[in-house]
DSSP file (Angstrom, degrees, kcal/mol; ACC not computed):
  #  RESIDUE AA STRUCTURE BP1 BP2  ACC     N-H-->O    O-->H-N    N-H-->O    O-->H-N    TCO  KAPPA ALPHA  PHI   PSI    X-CA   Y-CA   Z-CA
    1    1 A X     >        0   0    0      0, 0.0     4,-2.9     0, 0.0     5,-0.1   0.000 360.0 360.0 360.0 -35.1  110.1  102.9  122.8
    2    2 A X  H  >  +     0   0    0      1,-0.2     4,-0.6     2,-0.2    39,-0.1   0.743 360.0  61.4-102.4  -0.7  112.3  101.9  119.7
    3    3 A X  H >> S+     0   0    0      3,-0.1     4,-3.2     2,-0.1     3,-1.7   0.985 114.0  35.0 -42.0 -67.3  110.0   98.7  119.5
    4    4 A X  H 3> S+     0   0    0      1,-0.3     4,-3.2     2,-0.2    -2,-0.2   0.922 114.8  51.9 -57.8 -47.6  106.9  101.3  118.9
    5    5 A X  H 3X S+     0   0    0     -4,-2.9     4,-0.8     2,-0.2    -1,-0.3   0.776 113.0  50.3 -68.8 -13.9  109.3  103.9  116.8
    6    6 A X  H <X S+     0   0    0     -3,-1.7     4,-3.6    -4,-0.6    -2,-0.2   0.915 108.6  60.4 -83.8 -59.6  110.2   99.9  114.4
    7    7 A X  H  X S+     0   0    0     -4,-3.2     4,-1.6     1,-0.2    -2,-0.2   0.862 110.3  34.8 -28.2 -62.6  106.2   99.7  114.4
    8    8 A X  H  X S+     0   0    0     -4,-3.2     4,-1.3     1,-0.2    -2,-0.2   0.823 111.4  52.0 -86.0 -28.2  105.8  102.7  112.7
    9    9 A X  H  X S+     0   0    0     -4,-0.8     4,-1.8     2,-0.2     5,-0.2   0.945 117.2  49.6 -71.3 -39.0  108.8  102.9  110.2
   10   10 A X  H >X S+     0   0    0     -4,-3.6     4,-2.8     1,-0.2     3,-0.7   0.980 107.3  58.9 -38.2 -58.9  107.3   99.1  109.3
   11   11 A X  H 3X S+     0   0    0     -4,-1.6     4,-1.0     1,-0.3    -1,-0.2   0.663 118.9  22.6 -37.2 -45.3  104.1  100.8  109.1
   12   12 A X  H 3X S+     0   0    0     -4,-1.3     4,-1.0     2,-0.2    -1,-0.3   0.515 107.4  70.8-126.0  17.3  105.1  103.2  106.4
   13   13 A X  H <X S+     0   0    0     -4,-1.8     4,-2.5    -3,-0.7    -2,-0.2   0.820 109.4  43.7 -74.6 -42.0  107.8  101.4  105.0
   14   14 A X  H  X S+     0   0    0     -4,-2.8     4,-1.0     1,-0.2    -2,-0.2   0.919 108.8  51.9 -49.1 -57.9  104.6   99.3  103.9
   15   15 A X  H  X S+     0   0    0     -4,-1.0     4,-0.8     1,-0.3    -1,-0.2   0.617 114.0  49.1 -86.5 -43.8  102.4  102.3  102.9
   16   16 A X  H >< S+     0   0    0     -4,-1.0     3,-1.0     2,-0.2    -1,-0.3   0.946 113.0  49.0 -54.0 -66.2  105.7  103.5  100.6
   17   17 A X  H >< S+     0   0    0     -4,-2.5     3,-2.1     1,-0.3    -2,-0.3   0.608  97.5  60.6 -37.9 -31.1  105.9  100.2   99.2
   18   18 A X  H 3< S+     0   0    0     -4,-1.0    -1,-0.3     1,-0.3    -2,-0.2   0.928  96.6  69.4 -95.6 -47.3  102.6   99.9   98.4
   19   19 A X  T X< S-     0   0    0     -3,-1.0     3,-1.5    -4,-0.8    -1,-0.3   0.296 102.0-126.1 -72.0  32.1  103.2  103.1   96.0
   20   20 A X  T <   -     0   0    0     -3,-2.1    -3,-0.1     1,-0.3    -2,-0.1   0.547  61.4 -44.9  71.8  22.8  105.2  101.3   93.9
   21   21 A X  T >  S+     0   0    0     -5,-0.2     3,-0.8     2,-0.2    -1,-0.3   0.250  96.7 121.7 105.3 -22.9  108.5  103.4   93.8
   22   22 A X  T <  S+     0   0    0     -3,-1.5    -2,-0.1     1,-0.3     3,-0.1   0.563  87.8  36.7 -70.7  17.1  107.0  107.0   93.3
   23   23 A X  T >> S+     0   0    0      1,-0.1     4,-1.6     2,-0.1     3,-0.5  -0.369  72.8 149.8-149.9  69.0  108.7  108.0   96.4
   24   24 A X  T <4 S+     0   0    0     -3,-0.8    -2,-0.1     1,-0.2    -1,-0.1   0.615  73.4  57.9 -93.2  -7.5  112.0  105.9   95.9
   25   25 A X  T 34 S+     0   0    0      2,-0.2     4,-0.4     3,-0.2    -1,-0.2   0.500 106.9  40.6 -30.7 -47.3  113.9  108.9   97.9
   26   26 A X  T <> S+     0   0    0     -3,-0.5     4,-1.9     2,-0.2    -2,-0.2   0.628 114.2  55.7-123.0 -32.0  112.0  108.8  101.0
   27   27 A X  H  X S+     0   0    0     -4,-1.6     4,-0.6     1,-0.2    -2,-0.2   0.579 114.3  45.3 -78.3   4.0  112.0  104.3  100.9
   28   28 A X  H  > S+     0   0    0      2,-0.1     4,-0.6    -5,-0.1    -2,-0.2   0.712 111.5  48.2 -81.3 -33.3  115.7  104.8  100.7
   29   29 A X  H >> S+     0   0    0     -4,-0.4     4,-3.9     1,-0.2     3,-2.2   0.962 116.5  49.5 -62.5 -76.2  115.5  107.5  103.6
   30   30 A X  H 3X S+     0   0    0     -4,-1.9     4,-1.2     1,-0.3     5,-0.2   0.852 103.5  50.7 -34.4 -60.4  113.4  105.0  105.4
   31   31 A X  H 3< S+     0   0    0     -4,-0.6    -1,-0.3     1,-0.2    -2,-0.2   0.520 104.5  59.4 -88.8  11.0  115.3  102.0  105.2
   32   32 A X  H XX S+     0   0    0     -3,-2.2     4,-4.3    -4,-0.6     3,-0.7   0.717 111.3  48.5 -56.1 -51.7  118.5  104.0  106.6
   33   33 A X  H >X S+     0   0    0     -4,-3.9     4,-2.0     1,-0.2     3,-0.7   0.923 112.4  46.6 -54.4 -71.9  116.1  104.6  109.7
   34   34 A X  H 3< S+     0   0    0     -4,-1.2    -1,-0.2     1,-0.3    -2,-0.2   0.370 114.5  42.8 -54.1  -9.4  115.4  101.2  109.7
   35   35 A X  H X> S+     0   0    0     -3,-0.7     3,-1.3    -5,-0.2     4,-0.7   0.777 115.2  50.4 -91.6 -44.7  118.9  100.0  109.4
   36   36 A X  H <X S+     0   0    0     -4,-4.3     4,-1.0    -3,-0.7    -2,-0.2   0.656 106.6  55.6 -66.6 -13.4  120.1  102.6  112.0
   37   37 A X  H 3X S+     0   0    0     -4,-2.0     4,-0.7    -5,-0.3    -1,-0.2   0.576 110.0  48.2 -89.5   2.0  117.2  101.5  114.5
   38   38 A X  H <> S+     0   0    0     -3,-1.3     4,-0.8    -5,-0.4    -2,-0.2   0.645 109.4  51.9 -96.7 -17.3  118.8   97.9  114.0
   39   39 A X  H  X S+     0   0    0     -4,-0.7     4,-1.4     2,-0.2     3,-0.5   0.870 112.9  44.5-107.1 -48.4  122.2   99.3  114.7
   40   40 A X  H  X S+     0   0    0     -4,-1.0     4,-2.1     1,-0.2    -2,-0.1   0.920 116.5  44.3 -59.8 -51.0  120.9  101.0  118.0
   41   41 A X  H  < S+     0   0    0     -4,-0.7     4,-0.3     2,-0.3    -1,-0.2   0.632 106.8  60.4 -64.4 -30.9  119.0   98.0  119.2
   42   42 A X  H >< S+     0   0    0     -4,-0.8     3,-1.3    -3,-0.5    -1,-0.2   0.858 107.9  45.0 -60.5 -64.7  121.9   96.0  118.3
   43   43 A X  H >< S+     0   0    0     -4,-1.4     3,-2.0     1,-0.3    -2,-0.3   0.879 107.8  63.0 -71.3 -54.9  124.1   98.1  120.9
   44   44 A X  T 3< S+     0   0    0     -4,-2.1    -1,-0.3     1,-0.3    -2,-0.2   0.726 100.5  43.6 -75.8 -10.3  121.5   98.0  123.4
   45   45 A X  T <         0   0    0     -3,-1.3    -1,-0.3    -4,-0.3    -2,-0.2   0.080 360.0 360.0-118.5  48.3  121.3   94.6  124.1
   46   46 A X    <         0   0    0     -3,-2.0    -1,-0.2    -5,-0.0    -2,-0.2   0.518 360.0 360.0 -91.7 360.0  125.0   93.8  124.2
């Protein structure tokens, strides 16, 4: 499951990127998910 939920924050991490900044709010929001789904995953396979 947090493989698939990784998929998709990649997925629009791209799709953010790819507007160039106009949304520099919501790619900072995102890459908190994407650091807290490393942090989780991290935990899970100790």
């Amino acid at each position: 499951m947090i493989k698939k939920e990784k998929e998709r924050l990649s997925q629009l991490y791209f799709e953010l990127h790819a507007l160039d900044g106009k949304n520099t709010g919501r790619l900072q929001q995102l890459q908190k998910s994407i650091s807290n789904l490393r942090q989780k995953e991290e935990l899970m396979n100790e």
